[in-house]
Every structure is written in C-alpha cells, then in structure tokens.
FIKOLZA-1660 file (N, C-alpha, C; in steps of 0.1 Angstrom, whole numbers, plus 5000, padded with zeros to 4 digits):
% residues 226
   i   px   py   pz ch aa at
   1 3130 3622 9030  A  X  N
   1 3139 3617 9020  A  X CA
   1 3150 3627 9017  A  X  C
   2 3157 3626 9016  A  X  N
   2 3174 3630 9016  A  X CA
   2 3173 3634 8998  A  X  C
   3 3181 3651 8996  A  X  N
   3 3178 3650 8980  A  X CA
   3 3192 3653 8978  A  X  C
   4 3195 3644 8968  A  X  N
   4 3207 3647 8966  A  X CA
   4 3213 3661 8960  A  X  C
   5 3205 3668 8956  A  X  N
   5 3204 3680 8950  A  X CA
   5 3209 3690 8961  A  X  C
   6 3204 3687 8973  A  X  N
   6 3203 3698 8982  A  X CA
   6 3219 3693 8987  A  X  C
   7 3229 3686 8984  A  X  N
   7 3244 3679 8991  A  X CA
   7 3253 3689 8981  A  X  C
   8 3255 3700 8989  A  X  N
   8 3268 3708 8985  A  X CA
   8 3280 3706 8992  A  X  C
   9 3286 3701 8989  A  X  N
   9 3304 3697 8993  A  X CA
   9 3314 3704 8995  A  X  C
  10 3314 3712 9004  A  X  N
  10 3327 3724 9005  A  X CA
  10 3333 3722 9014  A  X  C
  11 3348 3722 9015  A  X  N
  11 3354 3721 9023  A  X CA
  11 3353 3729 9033  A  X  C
  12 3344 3723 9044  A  X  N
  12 3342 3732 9059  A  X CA
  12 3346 3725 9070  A  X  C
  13 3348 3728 9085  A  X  N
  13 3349 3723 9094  A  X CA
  13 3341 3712 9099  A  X  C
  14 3328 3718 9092  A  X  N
  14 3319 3706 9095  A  X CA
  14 3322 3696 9087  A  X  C
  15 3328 3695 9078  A  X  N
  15 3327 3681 9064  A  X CA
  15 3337 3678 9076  A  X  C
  16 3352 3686 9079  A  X  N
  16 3365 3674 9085  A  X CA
  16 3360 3673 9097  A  X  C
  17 3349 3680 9105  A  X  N
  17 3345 3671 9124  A  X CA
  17 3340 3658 9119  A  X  C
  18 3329 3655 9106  A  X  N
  18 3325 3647 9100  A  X CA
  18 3336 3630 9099  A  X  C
  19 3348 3635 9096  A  X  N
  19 3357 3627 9085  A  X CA
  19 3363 3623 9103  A  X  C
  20 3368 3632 9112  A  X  N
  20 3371 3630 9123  A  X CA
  20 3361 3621 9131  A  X  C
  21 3349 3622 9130  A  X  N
  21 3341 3609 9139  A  X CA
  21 3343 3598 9129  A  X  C
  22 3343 3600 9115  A  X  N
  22 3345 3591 9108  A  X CA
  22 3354 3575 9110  A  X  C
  23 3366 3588 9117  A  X  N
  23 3375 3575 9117  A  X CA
  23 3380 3570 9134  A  X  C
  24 3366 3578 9141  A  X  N
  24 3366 3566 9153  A  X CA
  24 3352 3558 9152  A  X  C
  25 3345 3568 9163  A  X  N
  25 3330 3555 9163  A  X CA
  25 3320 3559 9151  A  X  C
  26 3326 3567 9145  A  X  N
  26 3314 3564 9132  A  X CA
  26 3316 3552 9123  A  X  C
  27 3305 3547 9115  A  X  N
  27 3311 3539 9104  A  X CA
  27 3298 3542 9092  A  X  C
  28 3303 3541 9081  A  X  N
  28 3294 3542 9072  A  X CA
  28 3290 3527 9069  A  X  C
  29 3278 3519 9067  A  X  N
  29 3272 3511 9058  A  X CA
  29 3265 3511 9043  A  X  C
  30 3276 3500 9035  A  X  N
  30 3267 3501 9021  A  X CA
  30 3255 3497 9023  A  X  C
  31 3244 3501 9015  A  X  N
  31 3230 3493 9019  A  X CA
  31 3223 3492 9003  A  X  C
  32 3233 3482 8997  A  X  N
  32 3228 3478 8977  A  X CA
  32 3235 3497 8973  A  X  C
  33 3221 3504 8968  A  X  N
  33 3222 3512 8964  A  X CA
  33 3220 3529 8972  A  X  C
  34 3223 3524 8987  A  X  N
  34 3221 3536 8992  A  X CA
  34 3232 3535 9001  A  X  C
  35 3237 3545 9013  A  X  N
  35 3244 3548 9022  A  X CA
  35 3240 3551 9037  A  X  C
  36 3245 3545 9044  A  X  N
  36 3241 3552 9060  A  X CA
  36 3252 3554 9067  A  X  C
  37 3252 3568 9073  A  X  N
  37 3262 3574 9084  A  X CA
  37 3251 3571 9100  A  X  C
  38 3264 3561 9109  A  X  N
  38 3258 3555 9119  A  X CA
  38 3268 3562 9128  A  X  C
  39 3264 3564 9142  A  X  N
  39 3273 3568 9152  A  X CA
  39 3264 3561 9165  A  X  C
  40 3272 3553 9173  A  X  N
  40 3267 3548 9183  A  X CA
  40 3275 3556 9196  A  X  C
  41 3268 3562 9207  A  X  N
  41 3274 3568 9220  A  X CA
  41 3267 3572 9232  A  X  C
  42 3275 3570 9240  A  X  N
  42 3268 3570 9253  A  X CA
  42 3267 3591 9255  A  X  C
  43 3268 3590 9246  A  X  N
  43 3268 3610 9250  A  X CA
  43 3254 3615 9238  A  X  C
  44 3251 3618 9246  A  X  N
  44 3234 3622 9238  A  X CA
  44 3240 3635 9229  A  X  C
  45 3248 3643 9235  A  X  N
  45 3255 3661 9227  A  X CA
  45 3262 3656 9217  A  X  C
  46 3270 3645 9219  A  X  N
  46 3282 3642 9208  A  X CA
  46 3268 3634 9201  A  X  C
  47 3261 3633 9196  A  X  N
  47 3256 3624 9185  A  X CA
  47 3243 3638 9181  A  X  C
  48 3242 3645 9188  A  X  N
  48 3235 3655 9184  A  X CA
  48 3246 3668 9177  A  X  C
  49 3249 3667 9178  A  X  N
  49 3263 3677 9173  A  X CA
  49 3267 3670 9160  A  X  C
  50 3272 3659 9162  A  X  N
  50 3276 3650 9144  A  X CA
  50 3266 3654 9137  A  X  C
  51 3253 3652 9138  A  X  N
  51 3240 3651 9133  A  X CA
  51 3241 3671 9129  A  X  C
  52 3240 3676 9135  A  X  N
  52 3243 3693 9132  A  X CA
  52 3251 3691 9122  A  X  C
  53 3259 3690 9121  A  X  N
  53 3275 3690 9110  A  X CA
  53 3267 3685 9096  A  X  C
  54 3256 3678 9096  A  X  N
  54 3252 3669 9082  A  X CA
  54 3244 3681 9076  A  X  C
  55 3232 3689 9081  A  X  N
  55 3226 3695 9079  A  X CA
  55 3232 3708 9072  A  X  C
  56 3246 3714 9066  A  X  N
  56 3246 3719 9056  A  X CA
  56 3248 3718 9045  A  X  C
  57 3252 3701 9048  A  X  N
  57 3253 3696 9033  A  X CA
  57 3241 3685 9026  A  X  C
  58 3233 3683 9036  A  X  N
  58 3223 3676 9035  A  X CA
  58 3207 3683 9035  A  X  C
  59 3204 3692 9046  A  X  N
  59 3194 3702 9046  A  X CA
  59 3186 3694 9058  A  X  C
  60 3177 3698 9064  A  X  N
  60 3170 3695 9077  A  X CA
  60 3172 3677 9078  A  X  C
  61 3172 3676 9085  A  X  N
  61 3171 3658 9090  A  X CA
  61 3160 3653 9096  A  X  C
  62 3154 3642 9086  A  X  N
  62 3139 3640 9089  A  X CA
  62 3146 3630 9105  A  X  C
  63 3137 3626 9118  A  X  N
  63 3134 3613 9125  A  X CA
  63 3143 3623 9136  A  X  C
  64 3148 3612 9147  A  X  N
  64 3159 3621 9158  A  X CA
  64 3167 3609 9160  A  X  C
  65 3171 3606 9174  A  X  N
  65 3180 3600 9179  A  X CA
  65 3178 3591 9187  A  X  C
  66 3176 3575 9184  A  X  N
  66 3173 3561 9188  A  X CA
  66 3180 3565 9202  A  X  C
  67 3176 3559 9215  A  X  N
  67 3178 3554 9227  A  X CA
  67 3180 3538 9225  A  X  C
  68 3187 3535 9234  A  X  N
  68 3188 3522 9235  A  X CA
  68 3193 3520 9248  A  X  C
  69 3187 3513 9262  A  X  N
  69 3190 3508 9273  A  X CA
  69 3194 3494 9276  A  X  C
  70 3206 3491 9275  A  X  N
  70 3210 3480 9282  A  X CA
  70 3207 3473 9293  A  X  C
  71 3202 3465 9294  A  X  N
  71 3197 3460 9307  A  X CA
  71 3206 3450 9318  A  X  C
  72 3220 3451 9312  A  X  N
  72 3227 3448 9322  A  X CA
  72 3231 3454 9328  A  X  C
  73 3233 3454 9343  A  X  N
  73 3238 3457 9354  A  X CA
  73 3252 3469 9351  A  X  C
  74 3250 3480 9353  A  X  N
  74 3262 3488 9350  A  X CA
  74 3260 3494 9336  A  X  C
  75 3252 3496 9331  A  X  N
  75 3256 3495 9311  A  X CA
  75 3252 3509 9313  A  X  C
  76 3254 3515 9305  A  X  N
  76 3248 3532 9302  A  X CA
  76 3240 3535 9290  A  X  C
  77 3226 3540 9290  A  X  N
  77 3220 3542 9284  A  X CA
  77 3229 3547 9267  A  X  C
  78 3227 3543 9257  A  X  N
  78 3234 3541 9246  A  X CA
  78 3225 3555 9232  A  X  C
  79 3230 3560 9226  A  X  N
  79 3222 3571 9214  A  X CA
  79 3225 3569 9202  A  X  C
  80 3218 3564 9194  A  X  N
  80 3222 3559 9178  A  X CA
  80 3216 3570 9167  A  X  C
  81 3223 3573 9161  A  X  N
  81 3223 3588 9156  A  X CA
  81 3221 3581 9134  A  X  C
  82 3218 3581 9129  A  X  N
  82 3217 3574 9118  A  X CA
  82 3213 3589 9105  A  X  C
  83 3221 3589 9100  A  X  N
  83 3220 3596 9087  A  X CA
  83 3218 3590 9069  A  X  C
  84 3211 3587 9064  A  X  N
  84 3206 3587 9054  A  X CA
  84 3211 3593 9041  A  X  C
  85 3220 3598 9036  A  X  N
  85 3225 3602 9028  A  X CA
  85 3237 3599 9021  A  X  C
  86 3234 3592 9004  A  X  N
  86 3236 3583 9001  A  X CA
  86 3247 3590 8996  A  X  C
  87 3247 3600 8986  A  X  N
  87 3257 3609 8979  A  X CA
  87 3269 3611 8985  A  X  C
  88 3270 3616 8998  A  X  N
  88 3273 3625 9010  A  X CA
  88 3283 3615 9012  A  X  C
  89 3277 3602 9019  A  X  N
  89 3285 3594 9025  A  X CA
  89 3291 3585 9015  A  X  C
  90 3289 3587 9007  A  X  N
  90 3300 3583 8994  A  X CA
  90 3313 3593 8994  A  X  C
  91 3306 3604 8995  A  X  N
  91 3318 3614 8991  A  X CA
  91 3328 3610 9003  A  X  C
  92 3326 3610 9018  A  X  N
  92 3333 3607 9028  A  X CA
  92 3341 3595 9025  A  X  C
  93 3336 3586 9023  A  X  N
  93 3341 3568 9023  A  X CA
  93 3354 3572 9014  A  X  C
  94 3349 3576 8999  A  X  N
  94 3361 3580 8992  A  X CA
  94 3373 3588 8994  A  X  C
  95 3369 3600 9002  A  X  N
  95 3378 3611 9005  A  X CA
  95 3387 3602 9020  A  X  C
  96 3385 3596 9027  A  X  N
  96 3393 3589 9035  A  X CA
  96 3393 3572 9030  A  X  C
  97 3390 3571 9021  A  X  N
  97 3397 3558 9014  A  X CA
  97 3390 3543 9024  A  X  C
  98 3378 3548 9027  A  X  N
  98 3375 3536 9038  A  X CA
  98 3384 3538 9051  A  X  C
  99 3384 3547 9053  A  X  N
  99 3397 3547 9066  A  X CA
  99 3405 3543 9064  A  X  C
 100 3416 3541 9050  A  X  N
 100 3425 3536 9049  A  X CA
 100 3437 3546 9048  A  X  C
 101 3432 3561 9051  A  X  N
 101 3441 3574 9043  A  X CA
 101 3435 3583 9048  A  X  C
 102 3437 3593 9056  A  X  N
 102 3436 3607 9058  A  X CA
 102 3427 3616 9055  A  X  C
 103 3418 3623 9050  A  X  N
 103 3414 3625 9041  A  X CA
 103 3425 3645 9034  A  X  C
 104 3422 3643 9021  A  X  N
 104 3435 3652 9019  A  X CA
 104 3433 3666 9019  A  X  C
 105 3419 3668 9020  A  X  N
 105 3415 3684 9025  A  X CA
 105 3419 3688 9036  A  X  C
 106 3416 3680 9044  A  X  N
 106 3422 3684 9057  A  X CA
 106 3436 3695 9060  A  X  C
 107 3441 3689 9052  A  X  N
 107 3459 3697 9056  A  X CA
 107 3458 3711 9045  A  X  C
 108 3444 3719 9038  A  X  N
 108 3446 3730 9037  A  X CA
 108 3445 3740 9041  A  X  C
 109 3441 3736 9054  A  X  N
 109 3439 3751 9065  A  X CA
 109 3443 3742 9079  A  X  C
 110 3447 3752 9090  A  X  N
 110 3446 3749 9100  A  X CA
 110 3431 3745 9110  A  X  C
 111 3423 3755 9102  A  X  N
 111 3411 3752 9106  A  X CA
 111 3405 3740 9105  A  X  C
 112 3405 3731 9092  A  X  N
 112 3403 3721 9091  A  X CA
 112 3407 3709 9100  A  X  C
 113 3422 3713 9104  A  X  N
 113 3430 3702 9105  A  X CA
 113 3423 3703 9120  A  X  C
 114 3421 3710 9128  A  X  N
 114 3416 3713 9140  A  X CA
 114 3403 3706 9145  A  X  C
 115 3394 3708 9138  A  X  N
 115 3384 3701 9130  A  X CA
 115 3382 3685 9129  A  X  C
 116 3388 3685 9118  A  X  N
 116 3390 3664 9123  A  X CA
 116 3392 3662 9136  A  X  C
 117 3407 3667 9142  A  X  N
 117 3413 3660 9152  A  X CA
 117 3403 3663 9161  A  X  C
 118 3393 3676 9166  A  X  N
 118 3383 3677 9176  A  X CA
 118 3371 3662 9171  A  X  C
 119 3364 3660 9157  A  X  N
 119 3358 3650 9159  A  X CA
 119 3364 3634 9165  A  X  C
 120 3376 3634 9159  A  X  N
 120 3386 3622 9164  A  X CA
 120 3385 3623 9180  A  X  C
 121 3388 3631 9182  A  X  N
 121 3388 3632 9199  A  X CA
 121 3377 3631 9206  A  X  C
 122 3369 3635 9201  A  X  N
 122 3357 3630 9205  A  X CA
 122 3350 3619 9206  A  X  C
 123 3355 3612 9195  A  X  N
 123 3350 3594 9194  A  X CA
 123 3359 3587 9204  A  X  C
 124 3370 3594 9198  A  X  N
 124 3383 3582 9209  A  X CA
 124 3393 3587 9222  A  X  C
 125 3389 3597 9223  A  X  N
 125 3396 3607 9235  A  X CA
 125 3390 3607 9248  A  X  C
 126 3399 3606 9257  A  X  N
 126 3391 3608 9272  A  X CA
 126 3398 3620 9276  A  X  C
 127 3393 3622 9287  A  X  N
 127 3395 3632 9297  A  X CA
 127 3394 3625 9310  A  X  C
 128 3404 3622 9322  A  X  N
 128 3404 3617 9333  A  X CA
 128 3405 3627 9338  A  X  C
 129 3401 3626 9357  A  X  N
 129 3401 3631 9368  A  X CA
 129 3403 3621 9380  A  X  C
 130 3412 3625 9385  A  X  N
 130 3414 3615 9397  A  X CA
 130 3424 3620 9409  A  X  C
 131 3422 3621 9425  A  X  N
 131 3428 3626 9434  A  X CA
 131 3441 3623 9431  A  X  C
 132 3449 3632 9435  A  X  N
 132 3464 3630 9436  A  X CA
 132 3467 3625 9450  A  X  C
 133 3474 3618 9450  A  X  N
 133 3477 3602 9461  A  X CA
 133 3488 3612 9471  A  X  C
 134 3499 3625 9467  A  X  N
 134 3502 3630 9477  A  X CA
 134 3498 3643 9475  A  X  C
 135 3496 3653 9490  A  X  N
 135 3494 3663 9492  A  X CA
 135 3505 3674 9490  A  X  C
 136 3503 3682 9481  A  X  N
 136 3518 3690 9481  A  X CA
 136 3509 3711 9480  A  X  C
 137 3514 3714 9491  A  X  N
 137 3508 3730 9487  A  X CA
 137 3514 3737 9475  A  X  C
 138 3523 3730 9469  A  X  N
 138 3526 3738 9458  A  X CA
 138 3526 3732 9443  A  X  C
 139 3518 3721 9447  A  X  N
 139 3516 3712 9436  A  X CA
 139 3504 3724 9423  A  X  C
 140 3508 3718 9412  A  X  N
 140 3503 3728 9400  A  X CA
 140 3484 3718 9398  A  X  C
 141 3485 3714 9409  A  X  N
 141 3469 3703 9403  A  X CA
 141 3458 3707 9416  A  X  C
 142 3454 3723 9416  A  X  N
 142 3442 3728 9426  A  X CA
 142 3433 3718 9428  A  X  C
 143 3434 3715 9446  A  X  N
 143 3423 3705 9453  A  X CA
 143 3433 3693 9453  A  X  C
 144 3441 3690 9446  A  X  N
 144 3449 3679 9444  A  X CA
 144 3442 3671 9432  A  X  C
 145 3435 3675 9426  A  X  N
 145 3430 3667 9415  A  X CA
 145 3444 3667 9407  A  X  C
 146 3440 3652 9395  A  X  N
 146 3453 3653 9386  A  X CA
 146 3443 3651 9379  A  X  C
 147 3445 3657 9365  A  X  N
 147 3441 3652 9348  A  X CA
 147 3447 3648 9341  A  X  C
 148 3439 3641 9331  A  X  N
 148 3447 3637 9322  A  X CA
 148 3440 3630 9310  A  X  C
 149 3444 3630 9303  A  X  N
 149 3439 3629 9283  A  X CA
 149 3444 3622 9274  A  X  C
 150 3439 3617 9267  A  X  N
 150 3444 3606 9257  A  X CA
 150 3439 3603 9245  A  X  C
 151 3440 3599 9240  A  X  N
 151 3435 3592 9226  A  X CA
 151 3438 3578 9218  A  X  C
 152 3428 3571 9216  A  X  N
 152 3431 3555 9210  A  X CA
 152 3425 3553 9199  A  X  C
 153 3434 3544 9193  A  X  N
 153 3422 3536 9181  A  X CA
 153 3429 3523 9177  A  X  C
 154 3423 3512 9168  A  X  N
 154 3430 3502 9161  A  X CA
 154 3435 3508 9149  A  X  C
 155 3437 3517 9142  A  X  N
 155 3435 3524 9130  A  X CA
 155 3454 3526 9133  A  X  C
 156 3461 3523 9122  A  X  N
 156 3475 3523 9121  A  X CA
 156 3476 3535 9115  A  X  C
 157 3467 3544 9114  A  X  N
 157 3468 3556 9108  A  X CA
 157 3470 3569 9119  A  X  C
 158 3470 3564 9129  A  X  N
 158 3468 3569 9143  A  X CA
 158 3484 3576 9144  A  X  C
 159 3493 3571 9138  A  X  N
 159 3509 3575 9141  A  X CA
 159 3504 3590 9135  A  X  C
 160 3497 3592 9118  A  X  N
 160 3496 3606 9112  A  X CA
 160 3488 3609 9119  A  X  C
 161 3474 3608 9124  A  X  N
 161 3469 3618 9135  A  X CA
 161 3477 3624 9145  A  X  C
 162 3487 3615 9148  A  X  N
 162 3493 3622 9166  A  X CA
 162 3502 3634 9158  A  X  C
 163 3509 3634 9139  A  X  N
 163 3516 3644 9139  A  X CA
 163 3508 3651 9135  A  X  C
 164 3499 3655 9130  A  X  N
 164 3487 3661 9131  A  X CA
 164 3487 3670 9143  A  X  C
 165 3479 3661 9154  A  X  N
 165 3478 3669 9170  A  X CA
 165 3486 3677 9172  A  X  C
 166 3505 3676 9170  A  X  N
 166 3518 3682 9169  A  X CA
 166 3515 3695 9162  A  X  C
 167 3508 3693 9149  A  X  N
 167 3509 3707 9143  A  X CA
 167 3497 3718 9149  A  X  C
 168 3494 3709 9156  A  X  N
 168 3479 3718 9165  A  X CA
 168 3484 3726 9174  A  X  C
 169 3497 3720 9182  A  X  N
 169 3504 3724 9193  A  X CA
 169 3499 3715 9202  A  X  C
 170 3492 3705 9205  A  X  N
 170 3491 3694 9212  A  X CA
 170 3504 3683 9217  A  X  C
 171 3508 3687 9227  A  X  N
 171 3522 3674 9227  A  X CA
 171 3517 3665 9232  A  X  C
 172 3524 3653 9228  A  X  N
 172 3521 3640 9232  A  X CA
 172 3529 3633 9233  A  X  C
 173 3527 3619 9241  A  X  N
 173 3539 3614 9247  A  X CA
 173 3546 3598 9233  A  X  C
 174 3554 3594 9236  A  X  N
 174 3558 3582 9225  A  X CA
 174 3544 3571 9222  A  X  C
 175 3546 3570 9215  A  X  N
 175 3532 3560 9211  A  X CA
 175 3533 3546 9215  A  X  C
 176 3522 3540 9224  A  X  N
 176 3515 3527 9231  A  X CA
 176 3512 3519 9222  A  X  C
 177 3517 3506 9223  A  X  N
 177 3506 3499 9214  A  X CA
 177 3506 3487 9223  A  X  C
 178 3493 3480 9221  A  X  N
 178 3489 3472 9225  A  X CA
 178 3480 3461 9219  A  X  C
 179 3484 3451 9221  A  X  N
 179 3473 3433 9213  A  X CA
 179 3464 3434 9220  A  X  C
 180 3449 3438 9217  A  X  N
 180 3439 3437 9223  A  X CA
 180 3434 3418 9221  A  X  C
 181 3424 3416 9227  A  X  N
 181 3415 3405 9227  A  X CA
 181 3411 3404 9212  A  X  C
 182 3408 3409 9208  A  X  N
 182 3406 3402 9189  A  X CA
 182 3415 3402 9182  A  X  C
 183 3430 3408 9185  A  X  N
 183 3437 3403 9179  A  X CA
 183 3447 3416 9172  A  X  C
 184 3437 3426 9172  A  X  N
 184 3446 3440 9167  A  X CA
 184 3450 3449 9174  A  X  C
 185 3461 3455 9170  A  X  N
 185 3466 3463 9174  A  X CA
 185 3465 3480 9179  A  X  C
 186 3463 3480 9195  A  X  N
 186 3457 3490 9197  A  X CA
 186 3466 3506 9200  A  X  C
 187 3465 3512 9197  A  X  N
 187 3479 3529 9192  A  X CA
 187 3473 3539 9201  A  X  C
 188 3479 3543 9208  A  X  N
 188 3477 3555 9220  A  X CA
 188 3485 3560 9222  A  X  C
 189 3482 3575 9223  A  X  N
 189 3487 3589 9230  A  X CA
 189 3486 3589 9238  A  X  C
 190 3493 3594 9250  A  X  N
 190 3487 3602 9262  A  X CA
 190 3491 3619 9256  A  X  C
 191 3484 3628 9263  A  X  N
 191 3484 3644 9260  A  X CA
 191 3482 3653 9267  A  X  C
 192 3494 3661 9268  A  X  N
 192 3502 3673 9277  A  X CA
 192 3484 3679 9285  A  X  C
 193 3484 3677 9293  A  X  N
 193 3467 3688 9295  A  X CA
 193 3473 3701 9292  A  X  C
 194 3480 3704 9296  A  X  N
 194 3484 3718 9294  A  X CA
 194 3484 3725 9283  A  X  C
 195 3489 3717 9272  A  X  N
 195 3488 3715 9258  A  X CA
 195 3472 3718 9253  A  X  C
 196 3466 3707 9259  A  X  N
 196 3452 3709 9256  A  X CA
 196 3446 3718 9255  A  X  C
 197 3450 3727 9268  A  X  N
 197 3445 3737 9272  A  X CA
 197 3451 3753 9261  A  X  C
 198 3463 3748 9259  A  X  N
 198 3468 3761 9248  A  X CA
 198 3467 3768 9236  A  X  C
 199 3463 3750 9231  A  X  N
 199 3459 3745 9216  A  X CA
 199 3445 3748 9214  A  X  C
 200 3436 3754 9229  A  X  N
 200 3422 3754 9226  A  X CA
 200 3417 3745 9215  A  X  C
 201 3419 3731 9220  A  X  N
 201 3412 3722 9218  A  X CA
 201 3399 3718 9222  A  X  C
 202 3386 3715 9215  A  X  N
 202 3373 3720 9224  A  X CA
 202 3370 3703 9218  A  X  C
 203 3365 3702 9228  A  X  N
 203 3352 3690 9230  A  X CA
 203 3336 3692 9231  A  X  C
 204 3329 3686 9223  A  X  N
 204 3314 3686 9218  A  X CA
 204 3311 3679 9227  A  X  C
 205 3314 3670 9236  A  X  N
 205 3312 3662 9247  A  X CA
 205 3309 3671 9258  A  X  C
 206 3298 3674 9268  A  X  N
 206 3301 3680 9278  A  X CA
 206 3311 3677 9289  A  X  C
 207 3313 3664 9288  A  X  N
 207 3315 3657 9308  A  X CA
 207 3331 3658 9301  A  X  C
 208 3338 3656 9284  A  X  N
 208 3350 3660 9285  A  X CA
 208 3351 3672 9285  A  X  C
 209 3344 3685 9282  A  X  N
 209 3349 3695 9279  A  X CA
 209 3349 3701 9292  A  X  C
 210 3339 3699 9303  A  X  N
 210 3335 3701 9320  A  X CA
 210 3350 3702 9324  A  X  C
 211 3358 3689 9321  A  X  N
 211 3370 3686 9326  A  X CA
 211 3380 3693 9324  A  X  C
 212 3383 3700 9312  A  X  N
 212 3391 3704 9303  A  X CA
 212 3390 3719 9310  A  X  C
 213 3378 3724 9313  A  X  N
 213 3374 3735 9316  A  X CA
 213 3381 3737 9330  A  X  C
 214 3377 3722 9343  A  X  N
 214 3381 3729 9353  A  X CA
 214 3399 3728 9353  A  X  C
 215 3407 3718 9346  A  X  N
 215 3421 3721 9345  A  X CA
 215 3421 3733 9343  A  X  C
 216 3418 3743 9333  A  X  N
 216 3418 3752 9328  A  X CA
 216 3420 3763 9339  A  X  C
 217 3408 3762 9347  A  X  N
 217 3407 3774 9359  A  X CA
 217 3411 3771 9368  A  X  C
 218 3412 3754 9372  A  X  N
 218 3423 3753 9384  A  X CA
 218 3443 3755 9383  A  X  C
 219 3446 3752 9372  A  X  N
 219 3455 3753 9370  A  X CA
 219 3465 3764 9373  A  X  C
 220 3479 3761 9380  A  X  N
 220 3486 3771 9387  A  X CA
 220 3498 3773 9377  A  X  C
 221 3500 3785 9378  A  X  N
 221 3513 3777 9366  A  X CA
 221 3522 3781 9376  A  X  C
 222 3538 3774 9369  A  X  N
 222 3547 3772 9375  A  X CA
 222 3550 3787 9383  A  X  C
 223 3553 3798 9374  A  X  N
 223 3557 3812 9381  A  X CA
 223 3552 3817 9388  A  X  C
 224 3539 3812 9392  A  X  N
 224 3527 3820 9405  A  X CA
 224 3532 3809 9417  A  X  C
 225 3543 3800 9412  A  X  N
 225 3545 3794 9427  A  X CA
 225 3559 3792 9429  A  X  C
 226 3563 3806 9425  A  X  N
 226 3577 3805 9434  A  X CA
 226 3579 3819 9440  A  X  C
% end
C-alpha cells in the first residue's frame, strides 16, 4: 500500500522524466478516490526505468511488471508497468494540466528541461537505421548505414516541446502534421542525428540508445574527409 506520507515532491529529473512519459504513452486513471500511473510498452527497460523514477517520491514498489502477449501474427510481446499512487499522480495531472500545459517546473534548470524531453522521447521518439541506397567512400554514414530520429504525438503542445528540444541544442526540421484515421491531428519533428549526438541526449530504451551509440562511433565528420 502506497503511504502518502512517504510522497516527497521536489523538483528532480526524475519528477520531469516522469511528466515527459507523461505526455506520451503514459496516462494517469481516475479510479473514484484513488489514482493510477499506467505505461503500456513494447520495451521491458523503458517501463522499468519509469517505475525507478516513482520510487523517490513514493518509496519501494510493491508487485512488478504485467506481460502481455499478443497472439496475432507479428505483434510484440507488450509490458504494463502500473503505479498506485494516488497523491503523486494528482500532483502530476495538475502540474501539466491534464496534458493541456507544460508543466512549469520544468523551465527552471536546464537539467530538468532535459529530463522531460528524454522521457518524451522515449514514449514518442524513434531512432531509424537503414542502408544508404548509393555507395559513396566519402559519404559521412560508416558501412553506408543512414540514421535517423524523430518524434510524434497528437498533443498540439508538441510545437512547445520542439522549442524546448531547440534550447537543448537539438535541431529540428519544420513541423509535419498529419489527419490520422480517428480524426486528429498528428505533429512531427524529424532531428539533426548529429544534434542528437551533441546535445547528449540519452535514451532509457536500449535498441534506441544502441542506435544513437553506433552513429556516434561510426560517424565521420566532415574535416576528416577532405
């Protein structure tokens, strides 16, 4: 049982990684007179890591982390991560307004701000890998691999995250939008890898941060190739 006693609220990295999954694949549930912090993901690290972030403001977490297998053809074993803390996730809901607003701690350190946008990215960010279609020996993408990174959401709040990313040092390209099938409107970045890479921007995800890692070390820069 969750005591509310033990929910100390200080503005740390872990409250804004928190507020950052918040406002992709997490969601909180009212339940009458209690609260639940739910995170649904195909990444067993990223739902174990969120779950770390709760435990200084919450204190040990009773149960672990639901499996769920899909049984259709192609589907990927799924990790349901569920936190119990009613106080806590009040304070969140409020401090970002239902996802309607930012939340305003964030913008008093850089640290913070770094913080959300890593949990944000982690809900809604990819990291691609894919051969480069011509061969060039002086091409800057070792092996011919090309990468590349992004970030989405329906959340119209998505314009203040990308200036956000900006003050990270993260560049990013004009903003995508798109009418998905239910009807809302979908807001995407694409983003500089290189940028990625400068801004030491880290992912709790392994298979994105794998990625991130080998740009990193394959990467030629331009002055070693002339």
């Amino acid at each position: 049982m969750w005591n509310s006693r033990a929910c100390n609220i200080a503005y740390t990295p872990e409250l804004a990684y928190i507020c950052g999954v918040y406002f992709g694949d997490g969601s909180i549930q009212d339940l009458g007179s209690k609260c639940l912090f739910s995170l649904t993901t195909i990444d067993l690290d990223f739902a174990e890591y969120t779950r770390s972030c709760f435990e200084p403001f919450v204190g040990p977490l009773p149960g672990g982390i639901s499996e769920y297998q899909d049984q259709r053809k192609g589907r990927s074993k799924t990790y349901i991560m569920r936190v119990h803390a009613t106080e806590f996730c009040d304070f969140v809901q409020r401090a970002c307004d239902r996802k309607q607003k930012l939340p305003e701690f964030v913008f008093d350190h850089i640290s913070l701000k770094k913080s959300f946008v890593e949990g944000f990215f982690d809900s809604e960010g990819w990291v691609a890998k894919s051969r480069a279609k011509i061969s060039n020996p002086k091409s800057k993408y070792h092996n011919n691999f090309v990468y590349r990174a992004g970030v989405g959401c329906t959340n119209p709040l998505m314009i203040d995250i990308g200036k956000m990313m900006l003050e990270l040092g993260l560049q990013i390209n004009n903003l995508y939008t798109d009418v998905i099938p239910s009807g809302k409107t979908f807001y995407r970045y694409c983003l500089n890898m290189d940028s990625v890479v400068s801004s030491k921007l880290v992912s709790h995800i392994a298979r994105k941060q794998n990625r991130i890692n080998e740009y990193r070390a394959s990467y030629v820069s331009p002055e070693t190739t002339k």
